[in-house]
N, C-alpha and C positions, 0 to 999 in steps of 0.2 A: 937476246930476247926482245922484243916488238913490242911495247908498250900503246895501248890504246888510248887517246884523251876523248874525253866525252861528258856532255852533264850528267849531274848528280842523277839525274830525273830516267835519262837514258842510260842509265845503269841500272835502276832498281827496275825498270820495266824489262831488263833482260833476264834479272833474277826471278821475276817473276813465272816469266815464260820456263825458265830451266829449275824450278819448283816447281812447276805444272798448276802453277794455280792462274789459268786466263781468262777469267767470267769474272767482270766487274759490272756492279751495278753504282748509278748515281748522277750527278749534277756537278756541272762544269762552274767553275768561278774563276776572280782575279785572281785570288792567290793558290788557286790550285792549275790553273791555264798553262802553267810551263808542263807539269805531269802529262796533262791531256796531249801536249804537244808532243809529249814522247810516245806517249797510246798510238797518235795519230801516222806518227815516224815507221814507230816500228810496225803497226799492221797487224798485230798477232794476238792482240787483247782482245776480246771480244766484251762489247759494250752496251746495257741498258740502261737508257734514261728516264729515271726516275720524275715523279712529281713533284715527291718530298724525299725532303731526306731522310730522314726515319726511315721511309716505307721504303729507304735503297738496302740500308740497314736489313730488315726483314726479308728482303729479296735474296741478300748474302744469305742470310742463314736457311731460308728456304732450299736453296741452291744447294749448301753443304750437307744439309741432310740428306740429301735425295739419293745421294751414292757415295760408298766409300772412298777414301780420298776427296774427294772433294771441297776445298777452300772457297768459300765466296769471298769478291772481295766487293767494299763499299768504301763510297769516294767524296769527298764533301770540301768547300771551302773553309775558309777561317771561317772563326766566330759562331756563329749559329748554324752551319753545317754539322759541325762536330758536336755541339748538344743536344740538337735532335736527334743525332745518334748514338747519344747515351743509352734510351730506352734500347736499342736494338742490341748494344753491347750486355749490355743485363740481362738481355732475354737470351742470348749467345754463351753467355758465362754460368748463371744459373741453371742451364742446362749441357753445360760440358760441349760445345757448340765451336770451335773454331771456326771465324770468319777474320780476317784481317779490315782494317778499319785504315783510311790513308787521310790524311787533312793536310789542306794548304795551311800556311801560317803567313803573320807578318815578318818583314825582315827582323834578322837576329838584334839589330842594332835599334829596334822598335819595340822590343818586348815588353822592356820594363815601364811606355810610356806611353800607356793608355792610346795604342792607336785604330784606325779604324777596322773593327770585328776580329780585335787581337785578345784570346783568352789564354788562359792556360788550362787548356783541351786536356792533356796528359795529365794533370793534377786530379781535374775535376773525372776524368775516368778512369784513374787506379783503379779505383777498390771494384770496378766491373770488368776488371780486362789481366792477362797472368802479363803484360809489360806496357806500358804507356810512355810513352817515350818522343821528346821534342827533341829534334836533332841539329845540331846548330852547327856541328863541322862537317860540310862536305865530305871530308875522307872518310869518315860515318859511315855514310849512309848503306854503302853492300854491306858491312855487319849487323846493322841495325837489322836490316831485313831478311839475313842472314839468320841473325837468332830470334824473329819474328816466328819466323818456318820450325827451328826448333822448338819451340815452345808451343807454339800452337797445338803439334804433333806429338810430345813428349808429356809422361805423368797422364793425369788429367784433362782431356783438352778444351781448349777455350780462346775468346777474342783476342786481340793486339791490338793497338792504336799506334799508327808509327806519323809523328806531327813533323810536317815539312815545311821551315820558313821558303817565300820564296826566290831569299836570295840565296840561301842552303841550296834550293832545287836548282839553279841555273849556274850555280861554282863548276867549274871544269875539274874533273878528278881524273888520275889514271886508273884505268879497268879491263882486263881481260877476263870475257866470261868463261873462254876456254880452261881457265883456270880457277871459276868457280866451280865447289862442291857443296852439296847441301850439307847439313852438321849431324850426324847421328843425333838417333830419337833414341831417348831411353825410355822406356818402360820396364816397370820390376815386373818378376816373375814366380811365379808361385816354388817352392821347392816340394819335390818326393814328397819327402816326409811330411809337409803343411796338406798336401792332397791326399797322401793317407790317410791323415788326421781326420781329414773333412769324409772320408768314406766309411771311416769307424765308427765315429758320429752317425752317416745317417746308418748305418749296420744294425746301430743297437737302438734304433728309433721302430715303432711299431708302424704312424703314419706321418712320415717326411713329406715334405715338398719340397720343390726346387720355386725361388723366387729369381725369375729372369727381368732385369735390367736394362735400363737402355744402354750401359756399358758394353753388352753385349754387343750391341746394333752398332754400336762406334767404332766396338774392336773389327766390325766383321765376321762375328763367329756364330749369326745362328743358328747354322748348318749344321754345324760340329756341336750349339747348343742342343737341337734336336737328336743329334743322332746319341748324344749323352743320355737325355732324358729319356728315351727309346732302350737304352742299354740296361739302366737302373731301373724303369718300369714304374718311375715316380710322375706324380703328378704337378704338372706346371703353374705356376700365378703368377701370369706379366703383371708389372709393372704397366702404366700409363706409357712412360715413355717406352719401354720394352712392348708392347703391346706389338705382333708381328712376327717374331721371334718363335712364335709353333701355330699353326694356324690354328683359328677358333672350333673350326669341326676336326682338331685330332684328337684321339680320345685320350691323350693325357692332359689337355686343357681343362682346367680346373676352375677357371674362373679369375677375373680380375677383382680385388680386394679394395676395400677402403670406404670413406665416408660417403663421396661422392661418386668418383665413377668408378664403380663397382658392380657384381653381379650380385642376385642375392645366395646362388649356389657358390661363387667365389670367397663371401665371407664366412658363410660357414662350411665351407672344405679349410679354411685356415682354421676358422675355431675349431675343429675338428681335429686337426693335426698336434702332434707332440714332438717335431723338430724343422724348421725352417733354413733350409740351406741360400741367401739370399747371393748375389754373383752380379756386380755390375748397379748396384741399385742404391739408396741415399735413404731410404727408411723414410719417405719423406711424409708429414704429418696428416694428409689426406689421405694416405694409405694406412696408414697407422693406426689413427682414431687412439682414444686415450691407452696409452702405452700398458697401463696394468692390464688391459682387457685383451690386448694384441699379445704381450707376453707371456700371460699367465701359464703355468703349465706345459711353456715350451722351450726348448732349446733351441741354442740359434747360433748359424752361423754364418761371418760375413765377409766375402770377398769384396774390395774394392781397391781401384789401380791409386788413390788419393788414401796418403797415409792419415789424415786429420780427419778424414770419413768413420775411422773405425773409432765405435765408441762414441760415437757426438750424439747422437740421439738416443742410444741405450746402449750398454756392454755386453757383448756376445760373450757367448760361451767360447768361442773359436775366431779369432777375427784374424784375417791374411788382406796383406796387402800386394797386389797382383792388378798386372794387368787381366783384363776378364776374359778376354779371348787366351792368353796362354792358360790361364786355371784352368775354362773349359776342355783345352784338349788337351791338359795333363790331365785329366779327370779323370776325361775319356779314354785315354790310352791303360789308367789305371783299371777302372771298370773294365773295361775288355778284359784283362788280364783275371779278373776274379770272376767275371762271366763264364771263362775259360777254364777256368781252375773249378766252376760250380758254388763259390762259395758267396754268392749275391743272393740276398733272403727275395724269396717271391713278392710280390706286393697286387698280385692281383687281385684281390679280394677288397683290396683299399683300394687301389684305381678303381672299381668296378663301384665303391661304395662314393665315389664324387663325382663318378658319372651317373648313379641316380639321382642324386640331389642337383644335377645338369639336366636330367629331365624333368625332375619337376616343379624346382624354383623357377620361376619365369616369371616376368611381368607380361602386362595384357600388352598388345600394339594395338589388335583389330579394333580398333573405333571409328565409328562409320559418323562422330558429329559433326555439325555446322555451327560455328566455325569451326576448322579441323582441329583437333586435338594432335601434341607433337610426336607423341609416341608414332603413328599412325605414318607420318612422312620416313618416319627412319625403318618400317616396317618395306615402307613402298622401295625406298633406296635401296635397301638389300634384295630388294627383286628387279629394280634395271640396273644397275653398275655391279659387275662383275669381278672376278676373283684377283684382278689381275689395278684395281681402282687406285690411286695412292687417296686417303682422305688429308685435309688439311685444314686445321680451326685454332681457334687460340682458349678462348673461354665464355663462359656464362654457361645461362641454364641449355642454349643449344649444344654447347660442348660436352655437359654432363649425360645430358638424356642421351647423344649421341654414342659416348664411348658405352653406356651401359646396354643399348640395342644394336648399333651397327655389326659388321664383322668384317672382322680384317683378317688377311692369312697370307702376309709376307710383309718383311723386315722392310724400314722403309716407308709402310704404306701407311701409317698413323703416324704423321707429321703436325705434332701437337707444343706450342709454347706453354710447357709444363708446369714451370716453377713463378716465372714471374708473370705472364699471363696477360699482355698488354691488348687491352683491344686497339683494334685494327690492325693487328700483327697477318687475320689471315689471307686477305686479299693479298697484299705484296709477299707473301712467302708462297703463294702457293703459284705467282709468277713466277718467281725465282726456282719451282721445283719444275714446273716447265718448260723452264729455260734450260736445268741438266736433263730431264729427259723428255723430249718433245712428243716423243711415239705412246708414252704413258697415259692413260686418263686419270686427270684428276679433278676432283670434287672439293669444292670450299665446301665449308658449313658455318655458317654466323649468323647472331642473331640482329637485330635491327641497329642494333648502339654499337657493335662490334664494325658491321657491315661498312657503317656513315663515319667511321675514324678517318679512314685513311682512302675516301671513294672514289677520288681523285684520280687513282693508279689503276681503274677500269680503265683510262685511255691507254694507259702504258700497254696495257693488253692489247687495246684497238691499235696502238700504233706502230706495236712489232710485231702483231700476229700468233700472239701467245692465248690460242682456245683453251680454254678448260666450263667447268659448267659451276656454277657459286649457285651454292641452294641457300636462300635466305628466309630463315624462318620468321615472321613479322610478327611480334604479338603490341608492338607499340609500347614495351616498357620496357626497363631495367629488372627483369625477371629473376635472377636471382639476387640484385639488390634487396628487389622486394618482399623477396622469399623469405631474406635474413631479415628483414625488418619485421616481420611479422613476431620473432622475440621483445619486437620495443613496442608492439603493438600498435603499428603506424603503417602508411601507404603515402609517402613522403617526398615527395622529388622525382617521383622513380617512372611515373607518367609522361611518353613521350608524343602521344594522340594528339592532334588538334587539327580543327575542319581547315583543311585546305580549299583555299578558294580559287584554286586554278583547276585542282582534280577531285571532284565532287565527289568520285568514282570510289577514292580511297575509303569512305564513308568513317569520317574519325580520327583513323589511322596513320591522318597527317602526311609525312613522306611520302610522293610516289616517287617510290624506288624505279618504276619502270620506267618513268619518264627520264629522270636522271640517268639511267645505265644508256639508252638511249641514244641521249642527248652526247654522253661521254665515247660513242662507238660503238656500242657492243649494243646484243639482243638482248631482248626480256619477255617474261612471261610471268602473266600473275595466275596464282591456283585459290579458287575457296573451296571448291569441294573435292574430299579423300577421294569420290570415285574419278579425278580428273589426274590426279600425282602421275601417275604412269605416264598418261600422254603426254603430259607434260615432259617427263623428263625424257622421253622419247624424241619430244620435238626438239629439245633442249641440244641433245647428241646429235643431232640433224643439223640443227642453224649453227652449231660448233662447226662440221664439219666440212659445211656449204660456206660459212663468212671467215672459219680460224679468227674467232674474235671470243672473248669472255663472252657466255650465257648466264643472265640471270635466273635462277628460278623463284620465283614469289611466293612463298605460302603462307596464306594470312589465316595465323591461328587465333584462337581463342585466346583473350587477351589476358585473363591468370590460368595458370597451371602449376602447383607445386609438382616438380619434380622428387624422385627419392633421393635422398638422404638425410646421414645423422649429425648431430650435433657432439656426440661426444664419443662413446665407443660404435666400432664396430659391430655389437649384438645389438644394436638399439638404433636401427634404420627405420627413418620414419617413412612409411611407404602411403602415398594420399590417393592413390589412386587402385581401382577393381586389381588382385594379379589375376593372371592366368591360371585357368582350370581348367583347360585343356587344349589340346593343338588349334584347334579356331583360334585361339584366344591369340596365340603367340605362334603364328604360320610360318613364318621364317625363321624362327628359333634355330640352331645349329645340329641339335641333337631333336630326335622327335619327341615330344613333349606328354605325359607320361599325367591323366587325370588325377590332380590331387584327393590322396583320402587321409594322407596324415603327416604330417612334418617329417621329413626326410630324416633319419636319424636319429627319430622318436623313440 
């Protein structure tokens, strides 16, 4: 046999390549230098340079979401490389997210003595990552990265930290890759009997739902999730992170649920319902709203691939642990069989009873004020970006108003940091979803304090050629800081306005954004009035496509606007603004919109 001698460094970059994970994003340092030299060797990595680090972080995970399979990885030196991408590891892990994480370190013979930008990275990102790991023997290092891949992809999925001193990185070990194999992925799997169980259930339920998961979107299945739903005749409620998973105009979409980004026919098709079949999902508390009010009266059951899932927020009636893609097409394959057989109860009479309350719950968009009102841009948005959009936002009130007006209808295209919710997550992930798929249009959505985190990595855009169009909705505040604060009865900090004295123009509004975007490479355009949105974003897909650079869009709205939602249950959504009373009101609605004359279900 032929033994291969090669550095550590030159080893892991070939396992990489034969895991298929080659889109790294990040920043080159001293102690990560030897890595990059293997990058540069081998040829085969493909590489963006980050501003920040964090914001390489977010690009990884942008990148992994955008298609199945998919690994980002994110690259950083010792010391403050690998802290700033903490926040990216958490926002990776909290939403079941695999991106692999790589840091230089100091020599092994350095560690314990305080030397220059020497932490212990792996310690400090356990509890956000499923292995964190400082590797200090050479002969390590292909297992390390070896069971990097398995974990990542097995159970649950989620980040890795693999810590590289770099005199670890430049040891000569022996390696043939010819003779590496990747390690089987385990995932459990539902049995027969656990999926009959789950059909009996909903059998003897009068009005079921199917609650779809972003488990779903990770396993790949929501193809097979559709054609399930489609079998049983039951009506759907994505998930936030699921959202995509059956598109918004097919008539067993029932509405997105919860406090915040919710429909308001979504929360009452749940309250409506008397059993909840949930599949890939985490019961997570903004969906939830006060658990007596979500549970009452209903039966539940809960698929999730993470055995510590079942049961942590409430006890189902039924709970399997499974991976969600094999549940769905045992499911499915069961369904057919009783399709077949005739013995599946009809349920059209309940689909038919959540699609009235789909046409006539709505909130209003059409607001023609000055300054614009927000509803009115996401109104506009769903009449120029097409079915085909990926969106991408992290949080505030732009994120909330957004998931509850936009529409989205394919898996994938609501690329949302769900659970931990960092701002300025969305500019650098929504590079990194450009980067997996470049022929894609994609849409940021942020608000002014989301936008200026991380604004930096508008160049990154300008300087590899990664167009997409970032619609920034401006109102100059911490908008839903201020929302909540209105409980403490205060307007406290959350003021981001002040007269700029270079751009008069801004009138207040402090930041010019367009000067900045700019300045950084890319196009801009600012909007004040509703009737200009369209051209705007018209011009916007133009200067994209004429420079392949980020376009800004500017919309200066109205500097307060509470958005909808509640504070504690689900039945008790606080709505601050006109709804809709009929199709003027809400024109891009999904469903045609249906003049109110009395609560749907009265």
């Amino acid at each position: 046999m032929t033994t291969t001698t090669m550095r550590a460094v030159d080893a892991a970059v070939l396992i990489l390549e034969k895991e298929g994970a080659t889109q790294a994003f990040g920043l080159p340092g001293a102690a990560i230098n030897p890595f990059y030299s293997a990058m540069r060797a081998h040829g085969g990595i493909r590489h963006v340079l980050a501003r920040h680090v964090e914001a390489a972080s977010h690009m990884a995970e942008g990148y992994t979401r955008a298609a199945a399979g998919n690994i980002g990885i994110c690259i950083g030196t010792s010391g403050p490389a690998g802290t700033d991408m903490i926040t990216g590891l958490y926002s990776a892990s909290a939403d079941s997210i695999p991106i692999l994480c790589i840091t230089g370190q100091a020599p092994v013979a350095k560690l314990d003595k305080e030397d220059f930008q020497a932490v212990d990275i792996a310690s400090i990102a356990a509890p956000v990552t499923k292995m964190a790991k400082t590797v200090l023997e050479a002969g390590q290092v292909p297992g390390v990265f070896q069971e990097a891949f398995r974990l990542m992809r097995s159970g649950r999925p989620g980040p890795v930290l693999i810590d590289l001193p770099i005199d670890v990185q430049q040891t000569e070990i022996e390696f043939d890759i010819d003779l590496y194999e990747p390690l089987p992925v385990a995932r459990p799997e539902a049995t027969r009997e656990q999926l009959e169980a789950v059909l009996d259930l909903i059998q003897s339920a009068e009005k079921p739902v199917l609650v779809a998961g972003g488990g779903i979107i990770n396993a790949d299945a929501a193809e097979d999730f559709q054609r399930l739903a489609e079998t049983l005749n039951l009506p759907v409620v994505p998930t936030l992170m699921g959202w995509g998973i059956i598109p918004d105009d097919h008539p067993l979409h029932a509405g997105m649920v919860g406090l915040q980004t919710s429909h308001r026919y979504g929360n009452e098709n749940l309250l409506a319902s008397d059993a909840v079949i949930g599949i890939g999902n985490r019961w997570a508390n903004r969906h939830t709203g006060a658990l007596d009010v979500y549970t009452r009266g209903r039966r539940f059951v809960h698929i999730d691939i993470e055995p510590t899932q079942i049961g942590r927020v409430f006890t189902p009636d039924l709970g399997i642990v499974s991976d969600a893609g094999a549940a769905v097409r045992g499911l499915l394959e069961l369904a057919r069989e009783r399709a077949a057989a005739g013995s599946l109860a009809d349920r059209s009479d309940w689909v038919a009873e959540t699609q009235e309350r789909k046409g006539a719950l709505q909130r209003k968009t059409n607001f023609d004020n000055v300054p614009i009102k927000p509803q009115r841009v996401y109104q506009e948005m769903n009449r120029a970006f097409g079915e085909d959009t990926r969106y991408v936002t992290t949080i505030g009130l732009s994120q909330i108003a957004g998931a509850q007006l936009l529409h989205v209808y394919k898996p994938r295209h609501w690329i949302n940091a769900g659970q931990a919710g960092p701002l300025g997550w969305t500019m650098p992930a929504a590079l990194g979803v450009v980067v997996a798929d470049p022929t894609a249009p994609v849409v940021a959505l942020s608000g002014d304090y989301d936008f200026q985190f991380l604004i930096e990595e508008l160049a990154v855009g300008a300087q590899f050629k990664l167009p997409y169009v970032h619609v920034l909705v401006n109102n100059s505040y911490l908008g839903l800081i201020r929302q909540a604060q209105r409980g403490f009865e205060m307007d406290f900090h959350v003021q981001l306005g002040f007269d700029n004295v270079n751009s008069p123009e801004t009138e207040g509004y402090g930041v010019d954004h367009v000067k900045v975007a700019e300045g950084l490479g890319c196009k801009a355009i600012r909007v004040r009035e509703a009737g200009d949105l369209a051209g705007a974003f018209a011009e916007a897909k133009a200067l994209m496509a004429e420079h392949q650079v980020p376009v800004v869009v500017e919309v200066i709205l109205e500097r307060v606007t509470n958005i909808s939602m509640g504070g504690a249950g689900i039945d008790a959504i606080n709505e601050f603004e006109d709804l809709a009373s009929g199709p003027d009101d809400a024109p891009t609605a999904t469903i045609p919109m249906t003049p109110v004359t009395a609560p749907a279900g009265a």
